[in-house]
C-alpha positions in Angstrom: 0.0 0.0 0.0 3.1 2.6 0.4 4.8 1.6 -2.9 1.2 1.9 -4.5 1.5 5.5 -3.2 5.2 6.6 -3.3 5.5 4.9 -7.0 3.2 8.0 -8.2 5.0 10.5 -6.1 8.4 9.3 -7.3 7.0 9.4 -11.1 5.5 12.4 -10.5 9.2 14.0 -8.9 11.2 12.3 -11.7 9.0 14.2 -14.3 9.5 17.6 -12.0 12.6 16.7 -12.3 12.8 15.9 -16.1 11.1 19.1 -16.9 13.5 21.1 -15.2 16.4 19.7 -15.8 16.0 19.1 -19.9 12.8 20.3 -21.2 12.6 23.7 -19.7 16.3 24.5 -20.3 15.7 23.1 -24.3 13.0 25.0 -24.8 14.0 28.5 -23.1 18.0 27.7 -24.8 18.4 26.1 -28.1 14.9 26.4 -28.9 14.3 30.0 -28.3 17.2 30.9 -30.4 16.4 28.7 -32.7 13.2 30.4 -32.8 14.7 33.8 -33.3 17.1 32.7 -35.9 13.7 31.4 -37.9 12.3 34.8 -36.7 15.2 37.1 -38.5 15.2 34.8 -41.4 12.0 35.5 -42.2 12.1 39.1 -41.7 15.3 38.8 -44.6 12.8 36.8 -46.5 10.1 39.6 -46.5 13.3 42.0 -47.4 14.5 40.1 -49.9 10.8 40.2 -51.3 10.1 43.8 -51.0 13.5 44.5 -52.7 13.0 42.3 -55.5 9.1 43.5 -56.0 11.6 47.3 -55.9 13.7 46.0 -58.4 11.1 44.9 -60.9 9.4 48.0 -60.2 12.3 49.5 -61.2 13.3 48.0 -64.1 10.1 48.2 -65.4 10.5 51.9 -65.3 13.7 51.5 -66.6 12.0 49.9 -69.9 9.3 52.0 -70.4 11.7 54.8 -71.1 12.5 55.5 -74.7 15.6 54.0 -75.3 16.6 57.2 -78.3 16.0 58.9 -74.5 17.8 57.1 -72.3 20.9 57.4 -74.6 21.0 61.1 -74.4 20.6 60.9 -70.6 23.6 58.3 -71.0 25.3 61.3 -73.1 24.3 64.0 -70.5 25.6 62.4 -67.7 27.3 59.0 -68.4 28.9 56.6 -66.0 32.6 57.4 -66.4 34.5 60.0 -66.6 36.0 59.6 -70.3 37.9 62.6 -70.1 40.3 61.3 -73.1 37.1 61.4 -75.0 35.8 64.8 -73.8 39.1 66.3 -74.7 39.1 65.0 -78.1 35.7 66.8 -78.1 36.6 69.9 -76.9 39.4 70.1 -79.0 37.3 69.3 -82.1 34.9 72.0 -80.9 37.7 74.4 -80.7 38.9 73.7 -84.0 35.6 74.6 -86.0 35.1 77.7 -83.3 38.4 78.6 -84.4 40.4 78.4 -81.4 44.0 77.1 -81.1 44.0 74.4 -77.7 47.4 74.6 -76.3 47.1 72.9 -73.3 44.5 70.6 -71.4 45.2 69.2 -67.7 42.7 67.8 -65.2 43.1 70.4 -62.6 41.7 68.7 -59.9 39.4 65.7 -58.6 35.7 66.2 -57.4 34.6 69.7 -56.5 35.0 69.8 -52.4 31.9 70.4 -50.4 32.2 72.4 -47.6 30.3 71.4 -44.5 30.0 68.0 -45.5 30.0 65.3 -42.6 30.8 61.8 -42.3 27.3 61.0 -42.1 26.1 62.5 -45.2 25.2 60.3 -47.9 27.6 60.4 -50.8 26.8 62.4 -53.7 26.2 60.3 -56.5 27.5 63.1 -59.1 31.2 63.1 -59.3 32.3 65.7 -61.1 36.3 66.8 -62.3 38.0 70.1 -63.3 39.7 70.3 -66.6 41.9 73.3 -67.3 41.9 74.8 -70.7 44.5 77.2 -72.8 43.7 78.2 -75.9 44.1 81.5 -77.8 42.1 82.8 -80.5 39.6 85.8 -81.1 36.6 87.2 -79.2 34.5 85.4 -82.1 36.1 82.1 -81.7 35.7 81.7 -77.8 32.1 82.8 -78.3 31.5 80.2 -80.8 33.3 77.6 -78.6 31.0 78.6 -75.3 28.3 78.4 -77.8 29.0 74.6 -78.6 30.0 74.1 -75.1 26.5 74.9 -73.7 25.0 73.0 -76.5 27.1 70.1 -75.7 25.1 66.8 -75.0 27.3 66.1 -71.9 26.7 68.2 -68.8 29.6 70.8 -68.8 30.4 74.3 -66.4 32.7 76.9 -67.1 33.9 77.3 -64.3 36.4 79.9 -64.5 37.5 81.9 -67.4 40.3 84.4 -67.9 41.4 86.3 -70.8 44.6 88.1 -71.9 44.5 90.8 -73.9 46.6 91.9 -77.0 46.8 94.5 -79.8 46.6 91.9 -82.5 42.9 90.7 -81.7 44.0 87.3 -80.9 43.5 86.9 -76.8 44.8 83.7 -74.9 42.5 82.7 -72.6 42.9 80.4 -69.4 39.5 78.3 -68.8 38.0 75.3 -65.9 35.1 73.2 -67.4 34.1 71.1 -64.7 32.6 67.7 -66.1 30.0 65.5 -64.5 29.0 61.8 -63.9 27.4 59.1 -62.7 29.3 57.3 -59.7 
């Protein structure tokens, strides 16, 4: 008549016991971070989703744009620098405006920003200072500033100086800033 009543008692501490000692610690340890693994996977999954659903989005944008469009944008503001090319075009320029280049050198590399933090997003612009010589008459740089705010690529005169002289032929000192696409 005891062990009919301490065989229950004795099951009933062993399973105490059994939760205590294994299932509770499972289930609050390995379980509960398996749990929150699961958890943060499936908050990347719903990322992933949305940015993929953003990125069709997107590209379907992208392809409803006329392409004869998108090529000029390309041309306004491309993705590289190509300053060999834009010299070869400037000098062309200058030589149906009439102007003699003499000398071209990238003065300097992306236009600083002044107050700029750390924290600030990057500009996705770049842009690059190219110094000019070139001598010729009034005329001639006209026509050249002409082609050069007609140009299909996004240019600036930045800075221009002129030098005078008695024969109607001026030197003049110029920065174009160019522009891309980082």
């Amino acid at each position: 008549m005891i062990s009919s009543r301490i065989l229950p008692a004795f099951a009933l501490l062993v399973a105490i016991g059994i939760f205590f000692l294994y299932v509770n610690p499972a289930w609050t340890g390995s379980i509960a971070a398996a749990r929150a693994a699961i958890a943060a996977d499936d908050q990347a999954l719903v990322a992933a989703q949305q940015y993929t659903a953003q990125q069709n989005q997107l590209a379907a944008a992208r392809d409803a744009v006329d392409p004869a469009n998108l090529t000029k944008l390309t041309a306004f503001l491309p993705d590289s620098i190509d300053n060999v090319g834009l010299i070869l075009d400037l000098n062309a320029l200058a030589a149906r405006s009439g102007l003699a280049v003499a000398n071209v050198d990238v003065a300097s590399s992306d236009a600083q920003k002044t107050g700029a933090s750390p924290a600030d997003a990057p500009d996705p612009v770049g842009s690059l200072d190219l110094s000019l010589s070139a001598s010729g008459s009034f005329t001639a740089l006209q026509a050249f500033l002409s082609g050069v705010e007609r140009s299909e690529r996004l240019l600036d005169v930045h800075d221009l100086s002129v030098k005078g002289s008695d024969t109607g032929i001026y030197t003049y000192q110029m920065t174009i800033r160019l522009y891309w696409l980082r």
